[in-house]
C-alpha positions as CSV (number, residue, x, y, z in Angstrom):
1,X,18.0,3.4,-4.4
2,X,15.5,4.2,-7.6
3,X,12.2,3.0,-7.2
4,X,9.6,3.1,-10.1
5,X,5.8,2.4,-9.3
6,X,3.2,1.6,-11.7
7,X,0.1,-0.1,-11.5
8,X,-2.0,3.3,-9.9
9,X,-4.0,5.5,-11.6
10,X,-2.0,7.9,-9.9
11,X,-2.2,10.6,-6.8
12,X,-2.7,13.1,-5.3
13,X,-6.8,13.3,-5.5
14,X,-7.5,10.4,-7.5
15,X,-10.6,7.7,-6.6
16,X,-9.6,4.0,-5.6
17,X,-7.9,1.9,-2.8
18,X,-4.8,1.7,-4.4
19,X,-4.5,5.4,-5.0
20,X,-5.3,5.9,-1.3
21,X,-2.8,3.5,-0.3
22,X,0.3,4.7,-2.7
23,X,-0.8,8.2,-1.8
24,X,-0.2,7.9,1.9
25,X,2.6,5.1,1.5
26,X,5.2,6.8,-0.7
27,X,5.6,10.0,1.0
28,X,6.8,8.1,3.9
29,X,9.4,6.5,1.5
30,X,10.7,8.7,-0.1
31,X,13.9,10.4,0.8
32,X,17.3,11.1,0.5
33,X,17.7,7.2,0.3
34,X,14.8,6.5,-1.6
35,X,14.0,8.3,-5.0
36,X,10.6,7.3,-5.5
37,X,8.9,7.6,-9.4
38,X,5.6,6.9,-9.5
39,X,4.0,5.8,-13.1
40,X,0.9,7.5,-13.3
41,X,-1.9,7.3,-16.6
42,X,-2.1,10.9,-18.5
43,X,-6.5,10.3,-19.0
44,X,-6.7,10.8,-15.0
45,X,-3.9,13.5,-13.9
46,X,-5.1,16.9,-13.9
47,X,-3.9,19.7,-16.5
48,X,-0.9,21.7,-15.3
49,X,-0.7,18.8,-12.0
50,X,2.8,19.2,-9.6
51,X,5.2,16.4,-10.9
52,X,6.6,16.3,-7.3
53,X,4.3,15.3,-4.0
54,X,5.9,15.1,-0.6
55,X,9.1,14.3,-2.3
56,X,7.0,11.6,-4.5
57,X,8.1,12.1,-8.7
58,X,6.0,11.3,-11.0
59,X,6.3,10.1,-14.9
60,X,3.0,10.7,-16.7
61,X,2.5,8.2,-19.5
62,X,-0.7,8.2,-21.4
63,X,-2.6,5.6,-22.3
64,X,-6.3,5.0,-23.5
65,X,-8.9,4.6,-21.1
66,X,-9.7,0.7,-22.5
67,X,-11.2,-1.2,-19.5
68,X,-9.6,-4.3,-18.8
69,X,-6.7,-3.5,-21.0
70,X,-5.1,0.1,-19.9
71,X,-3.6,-0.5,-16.3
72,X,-1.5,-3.4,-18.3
73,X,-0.7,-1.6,-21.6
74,X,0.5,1.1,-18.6
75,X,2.5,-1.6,-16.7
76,X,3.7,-2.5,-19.8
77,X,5.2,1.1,-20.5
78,X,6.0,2.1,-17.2
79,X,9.2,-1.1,-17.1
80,X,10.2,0.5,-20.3
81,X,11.0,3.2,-18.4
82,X,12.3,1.9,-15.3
83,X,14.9,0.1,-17.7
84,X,15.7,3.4,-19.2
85,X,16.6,5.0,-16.1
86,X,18.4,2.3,-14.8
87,X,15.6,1.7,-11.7
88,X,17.0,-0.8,-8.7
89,X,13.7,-2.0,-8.1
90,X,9.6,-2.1,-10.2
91,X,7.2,-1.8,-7.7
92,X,3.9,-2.9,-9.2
93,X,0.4,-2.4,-6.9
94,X,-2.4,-5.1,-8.4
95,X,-2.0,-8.5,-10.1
96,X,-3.7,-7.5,-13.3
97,X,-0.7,-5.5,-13.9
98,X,1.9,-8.2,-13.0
99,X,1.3,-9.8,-16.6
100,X,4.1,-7.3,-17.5
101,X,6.7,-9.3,-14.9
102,X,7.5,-11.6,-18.0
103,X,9.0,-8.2,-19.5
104,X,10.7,-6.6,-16.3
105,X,12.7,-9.8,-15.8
106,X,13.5,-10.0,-19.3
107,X,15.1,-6.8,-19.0
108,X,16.8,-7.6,-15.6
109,X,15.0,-5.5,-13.2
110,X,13.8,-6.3,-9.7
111,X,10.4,-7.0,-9.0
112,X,8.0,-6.3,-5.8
113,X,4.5,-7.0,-6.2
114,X,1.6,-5.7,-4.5
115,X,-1.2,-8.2,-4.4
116,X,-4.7,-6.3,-3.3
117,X,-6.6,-9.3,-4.0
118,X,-8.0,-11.4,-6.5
119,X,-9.5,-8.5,-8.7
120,X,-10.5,-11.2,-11.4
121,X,-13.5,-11.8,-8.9
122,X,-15.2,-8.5,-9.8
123,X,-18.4,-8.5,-11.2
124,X,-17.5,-5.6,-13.8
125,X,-14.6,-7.7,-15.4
126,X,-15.5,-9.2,-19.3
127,X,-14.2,-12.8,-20.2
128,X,-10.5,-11.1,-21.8
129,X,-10.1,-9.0,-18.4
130,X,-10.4,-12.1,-16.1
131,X,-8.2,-14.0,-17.8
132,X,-5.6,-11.5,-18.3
133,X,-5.7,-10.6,-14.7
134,X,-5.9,-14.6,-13.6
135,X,-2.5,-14.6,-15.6
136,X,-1.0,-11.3,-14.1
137,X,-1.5,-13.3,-10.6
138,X,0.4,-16.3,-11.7
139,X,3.0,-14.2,-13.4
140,X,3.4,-12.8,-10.1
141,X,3.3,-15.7,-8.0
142,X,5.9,-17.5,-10.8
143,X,8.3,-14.6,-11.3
144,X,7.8,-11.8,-8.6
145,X,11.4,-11.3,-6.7
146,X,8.8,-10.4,-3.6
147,X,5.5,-10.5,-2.9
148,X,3.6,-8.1,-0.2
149,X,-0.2,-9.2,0.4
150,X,-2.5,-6.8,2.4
151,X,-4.3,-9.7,4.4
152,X,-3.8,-13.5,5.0
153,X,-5.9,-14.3,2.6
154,X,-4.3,-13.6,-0.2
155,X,-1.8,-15.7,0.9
156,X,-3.4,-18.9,1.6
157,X,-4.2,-17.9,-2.8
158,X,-0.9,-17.8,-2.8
159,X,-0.2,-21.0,-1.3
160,X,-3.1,-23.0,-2.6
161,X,-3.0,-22.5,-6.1
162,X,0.8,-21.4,-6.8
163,X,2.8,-23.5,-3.9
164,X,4.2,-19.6,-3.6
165,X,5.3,-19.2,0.4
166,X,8.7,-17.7,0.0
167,X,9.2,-14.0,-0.1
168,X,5.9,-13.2,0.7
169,X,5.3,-10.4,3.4
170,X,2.0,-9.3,5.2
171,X,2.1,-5.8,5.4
172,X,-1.7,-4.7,6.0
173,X,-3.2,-1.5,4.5
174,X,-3.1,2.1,6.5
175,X,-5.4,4.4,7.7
176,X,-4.7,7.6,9.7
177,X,-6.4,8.9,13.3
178,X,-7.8,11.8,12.0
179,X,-8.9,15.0,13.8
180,X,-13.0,15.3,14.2
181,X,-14.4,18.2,11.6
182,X,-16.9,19.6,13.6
183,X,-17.3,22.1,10.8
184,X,-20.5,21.3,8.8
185,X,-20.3,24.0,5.8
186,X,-20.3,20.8,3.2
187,X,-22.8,19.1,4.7
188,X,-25.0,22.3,4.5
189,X,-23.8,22.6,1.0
190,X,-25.2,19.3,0.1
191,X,-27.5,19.4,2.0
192,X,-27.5,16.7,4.7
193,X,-28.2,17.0,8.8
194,X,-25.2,16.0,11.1
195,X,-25.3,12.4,12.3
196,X,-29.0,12.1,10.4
197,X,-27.4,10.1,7.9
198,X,-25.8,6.8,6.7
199,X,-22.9,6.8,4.5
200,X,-20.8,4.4,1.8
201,X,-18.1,5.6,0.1
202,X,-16.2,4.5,-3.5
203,X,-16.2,3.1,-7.1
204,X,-19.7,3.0,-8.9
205,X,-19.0,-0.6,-10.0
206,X,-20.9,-3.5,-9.3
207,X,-19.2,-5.4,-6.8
208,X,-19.7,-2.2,-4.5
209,X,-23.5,-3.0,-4.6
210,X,-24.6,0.4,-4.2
211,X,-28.0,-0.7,-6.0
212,X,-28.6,-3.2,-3.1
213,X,-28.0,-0.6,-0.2
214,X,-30.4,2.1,-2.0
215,X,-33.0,-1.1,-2.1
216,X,-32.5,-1.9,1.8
217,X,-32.8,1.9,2.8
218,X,-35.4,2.4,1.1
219,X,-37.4,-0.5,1.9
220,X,-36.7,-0.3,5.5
221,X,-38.5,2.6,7.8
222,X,-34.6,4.1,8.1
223,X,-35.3,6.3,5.4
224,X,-38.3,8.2,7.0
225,X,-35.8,9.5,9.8
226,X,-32.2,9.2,7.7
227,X,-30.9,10.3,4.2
228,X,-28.5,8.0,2.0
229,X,-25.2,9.9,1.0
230,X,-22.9,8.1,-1.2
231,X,-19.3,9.9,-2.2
232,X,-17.8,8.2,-5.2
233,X,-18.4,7.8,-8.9
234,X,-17.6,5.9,-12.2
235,X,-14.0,6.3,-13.7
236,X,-15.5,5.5,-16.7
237,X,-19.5,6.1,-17.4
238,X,-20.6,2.5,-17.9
239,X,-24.5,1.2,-17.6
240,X,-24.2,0.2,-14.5
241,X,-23.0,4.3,-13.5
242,X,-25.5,5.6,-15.2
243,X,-29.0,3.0,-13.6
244,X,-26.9,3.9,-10.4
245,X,-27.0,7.6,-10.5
246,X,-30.5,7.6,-11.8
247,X,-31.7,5.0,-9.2
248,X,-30.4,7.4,-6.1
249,X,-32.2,9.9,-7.6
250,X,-35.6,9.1,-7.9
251,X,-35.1,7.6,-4.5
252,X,-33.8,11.3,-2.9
253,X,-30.6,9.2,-1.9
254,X,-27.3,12.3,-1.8
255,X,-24.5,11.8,-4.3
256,X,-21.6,13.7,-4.0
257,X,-19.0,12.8,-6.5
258,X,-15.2,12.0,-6.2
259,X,-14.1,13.9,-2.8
260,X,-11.2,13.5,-1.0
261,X,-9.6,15.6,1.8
262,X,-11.8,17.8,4.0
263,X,-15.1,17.7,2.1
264,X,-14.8,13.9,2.4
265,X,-13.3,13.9,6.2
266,X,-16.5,16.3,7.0
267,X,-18.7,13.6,5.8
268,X,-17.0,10.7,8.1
269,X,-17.1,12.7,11.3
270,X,-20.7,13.7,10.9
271,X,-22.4,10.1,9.7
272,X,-24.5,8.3,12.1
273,X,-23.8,4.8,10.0
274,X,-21.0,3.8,7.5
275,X,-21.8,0.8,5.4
276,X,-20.1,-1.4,2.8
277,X,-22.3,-3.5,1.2
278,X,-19.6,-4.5,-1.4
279,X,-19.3,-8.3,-2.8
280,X,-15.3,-8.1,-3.9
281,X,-12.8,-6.1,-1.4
282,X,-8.9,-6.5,-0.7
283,X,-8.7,-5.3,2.7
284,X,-10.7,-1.6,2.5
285,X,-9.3,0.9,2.8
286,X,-13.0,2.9,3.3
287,X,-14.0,0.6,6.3
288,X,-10.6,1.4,8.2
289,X,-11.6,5.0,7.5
290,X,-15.0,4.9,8.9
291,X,-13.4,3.3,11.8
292,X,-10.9,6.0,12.0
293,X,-13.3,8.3,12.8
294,X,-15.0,6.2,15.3
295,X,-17.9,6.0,13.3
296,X,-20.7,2.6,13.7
297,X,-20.0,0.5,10.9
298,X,-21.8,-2.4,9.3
299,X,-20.3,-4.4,6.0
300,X,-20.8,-7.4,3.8
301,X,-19.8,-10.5,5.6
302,X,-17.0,-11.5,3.0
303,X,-13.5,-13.1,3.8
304,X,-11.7,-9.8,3.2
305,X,-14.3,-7.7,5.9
306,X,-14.2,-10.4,8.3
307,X,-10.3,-9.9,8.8
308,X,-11.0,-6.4,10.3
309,X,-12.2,-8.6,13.3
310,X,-15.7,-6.6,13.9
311,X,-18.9,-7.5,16.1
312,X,-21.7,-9.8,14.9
313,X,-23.9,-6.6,14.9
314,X,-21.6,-5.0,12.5
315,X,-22.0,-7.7,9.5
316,X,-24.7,-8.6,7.8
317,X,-25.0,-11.9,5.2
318,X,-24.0,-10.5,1.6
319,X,-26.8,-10.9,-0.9
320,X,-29.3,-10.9,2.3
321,X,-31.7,-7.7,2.1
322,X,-33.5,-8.4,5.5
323,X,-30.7,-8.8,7.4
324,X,-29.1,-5.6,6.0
325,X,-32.3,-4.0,6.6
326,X,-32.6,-5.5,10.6
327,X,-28.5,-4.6,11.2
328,X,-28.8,-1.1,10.1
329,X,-32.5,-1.1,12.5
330,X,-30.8,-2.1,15.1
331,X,-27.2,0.5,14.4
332,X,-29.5,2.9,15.2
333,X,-31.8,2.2,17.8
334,X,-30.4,4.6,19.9
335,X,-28.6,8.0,19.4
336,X,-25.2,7.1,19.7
337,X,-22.8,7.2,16.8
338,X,-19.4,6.8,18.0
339,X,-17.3,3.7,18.2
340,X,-14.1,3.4,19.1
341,X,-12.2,0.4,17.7
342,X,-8.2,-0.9,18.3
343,X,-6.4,0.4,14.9
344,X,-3.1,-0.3,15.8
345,X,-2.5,-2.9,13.3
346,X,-3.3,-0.2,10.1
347,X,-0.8,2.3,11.1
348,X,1.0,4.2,8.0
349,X,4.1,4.5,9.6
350,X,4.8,0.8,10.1
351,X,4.0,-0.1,6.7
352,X,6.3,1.6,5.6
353,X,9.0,0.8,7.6
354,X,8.2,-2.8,6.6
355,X,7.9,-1.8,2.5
356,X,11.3,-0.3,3.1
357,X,12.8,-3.8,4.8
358,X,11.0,-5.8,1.8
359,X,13.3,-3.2,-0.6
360,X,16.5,-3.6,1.4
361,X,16.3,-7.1,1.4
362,X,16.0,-7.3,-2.4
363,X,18.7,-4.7,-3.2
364,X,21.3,-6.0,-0.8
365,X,20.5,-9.9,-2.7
366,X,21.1,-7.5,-5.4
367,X,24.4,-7.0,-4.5
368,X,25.4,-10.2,-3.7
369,X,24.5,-12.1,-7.3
C-alpha cells in the first residue's frame, strides 16, 4: 500500500507538533506493507538531507515561505504527486491543508485527515489565513474518506458544526518513556544549574504566550532563586519573534533555539518546572513530554490541556498573571521535582497500530467499489 503525506514541514529535526508526531508515527508504519512518502517543504529541509528515515521516503517540493498560504500551496502540490505515482491513500496532518481535498477527490484518490485542532483560533493567523483554514476544516469534514482527531474535542467540532460522526477515529498523540540524562554538559554550555530552573518549550508565536510567562517570572520572587529557559524559536522572523527575543533578554531569561534530541532531552530531565502558558493547543505534544520525564508541570487551563486529566495545582486560569505567579510559588515550595503520571494512553506504538486499521479499512472499501 503507497501512502503519501503532506501537510508537515517535514522531519527529521524540524520545530512543531506535527513534525514530532509524523516523525515518531511513520517509522512505525512503514514497512514491507507500507511504503510511506512523506511531502516535505524544500525552505526547511537541510542541504544534502537523507531522503530515507527509518524506512520513511521523502519527496521534497519547494515552496515559498508565504504565511498563511504555503502549507496549502504545498498540499496542493503534494496530491499532484500522489496522483502521479498512483498513491492508494493522501494522508494530510492539519485542516488548513485539507482545502486541497476538493482536488485529491477530483483526481480519485483516498483521503485520511489528520485534524490537530482548530488552528484558525491562533492569534498569529491574518483575516485570508482564518478563512482559508475555516474552509480546509469543512472541506475535510464534507469530503475526507476518514477522519483521525487527537482528542474529543475536536470531535464534538466535528459534530456540532458539520453533523460529521462517521469515520471519525480518536487516536490520541504519542510521547515516549525516555531514559533520564543525568549528563549536564548542555546545561553547563548554556549555562543553567540542574533542577534551578523552569522550562517551556516551542513556537515563538503568540498563542504560546511566552511574553506572559517572562511577565509572571519576573514579577514573582521565583526569579531570585530560578532562571527561565525557553527552547524554540520563530520559523519565520515576525514582530512578535523579534519583541520576544529582545524581552528574554533584558530580563536574563535563557534561549536556546530549535533543539531536539539529547540537547533538548537534557533539558527535560534537569528542569525543576515545565510550563505551558499557551492560549491555542491540539493535544501537546510538549506537555506529554514534560510528563515523560516525570517532570512538575503547570499549563493554561484550556479545553485541549484539561484532557491530559492533571491536578488543580497543575493549571492555572489563562490570561490570569497572579494565579500563574501563586501555582508556580507553590510548584516549588519544596525541593522535589519529580512526578510520575499514568501515560499509558499516549503510547507510540498503539497509534500506530490504530493509523494502520484507519488505512486497512479504507483500502479494503477500496477494493470493494
Amino acid at each position: 500500500m503507497k501512502i503519501v503525506v503532506c501537510g508537515t514541514r517535514g522531519f527529521p529535526d524540524i520545530q512543531g507538533g506535527i513534525e514530532t508526531h509524523c516523525e515518531e508515527l511513520f517509522p512505525r508504519i512503514a514497512n514491507s506493507e507500507f511504503e510511506v512518502i512523506v511531502t516535505r517543504r524544500s525552505p526547511y529541509v537541510a542541504k544534502n538531507a537523507p531522503q530515507t528515515y527509518q524506512h520513511v521516503k521523502f519527496k521534497d517540493i519547494n515552496v515559498p515561505k508565504i504565511t498563511g498560504l504555503e502549507s496549502a500551496l504545498h498540499t496542493f502540490l503534494s496530491i499532484i504527486y500522489a496522483w502521479r505515482i498512483k498513491a492508494d491513500i493522501v494522508h494530510i496532518h492539519g485542516v488548513g491543508p485539507s482545502i486541497a481535498i476538493p482536488v485529491a477527490k477530483i483526481l480519485g484518490l483516498k483521503t485520511v485527515v489528520t485534524h490537530h485542532g482548530p488552528d484558525y483560533e491562533r492569534k498569529k493567523w491574518g483575516r485570508i489565513a482564518k478563512c482559508i483554514i475555516k474552509t480546509g476544516e469543512r472541506f475535510a469534514a464534507r469530503y475526507a474518506d476518514e477522519i483521525i482527531i487527537i482528542s474529543s474535542l475536536i470531535g464534538d467540532i466535528l459534530k456540532n458544526k458539520y453533523h460529521r460522526t462517521h469515520h471519525v477515529h480518536l487516536i490520541y498523540n504519542g510521547v515516549n518513556i525516555p531514559e533520564q540524562i543525568v549528563s549536564t554538559d548542555y546545561l553547563d554550555s548554556l549555562p543553567v544549574i540542574p533542577n534551578k530552573y523552569l522550562l517551556a518549550v516551542g513556537r515563538f508565536v503568540e498563542e504560546k504566550n511566552f511574553d506572559f510567562l517572562i511577565d509572571a517570572y519576573k514579577q514573582s520572587d521565583i526569579h531570585t532563586k530560578y532562571q527561565l529557559a525557553i527552547a524554540g524559536d520563530s520559523d519565520i522572523e515576525t514582530t512578535y519573534s523579534l519583541k520576544l527575543k529582545a524581552k528574554a533578554k533584558a530580563n536574563g531569561v535563557v534561549l536556546t533555539g530549535m533543539i531536539k534530541g539529547k540537547k533538548l532531552a537534557e533539558l527535560y530531565s534537569n528542569a525543576a518546572l515545565f510550563v505551558l502558558p499557551s492560549s491555542h493547543e491540539g493535544l501537546p505534544i510538549t506537555l506529554l513530554e514534560a510528563m515523560s520525564y516525570k517532570r512538575k508541570v503547570i499549563a493554561s487551563n484550556i479545553p485541549a490541556n484539561l484532557t491530559v486529566g492533571l491536578d488543580n495545582d497543575s493549571y492555572f486560569e489563562l490570561g490570569n498573571i497572579q494565579d500563574l505567579k501563586d501555582k508556580i510559588v507553590k510548584q516549588l515550595q519544596n525541593d522535589e521535582t519529580e512526578k510520575t503520571y499514568d501515560l499509558s494512553t499516549y503510547n507510540w506504538d498503539t497509534i500506530a497500530s490504530e493509523t494502520i486499521t484507519v488505512y486497512k479499512n479504507i483500502y479494503s472499501s477500496t477494493l470493494t467499489d
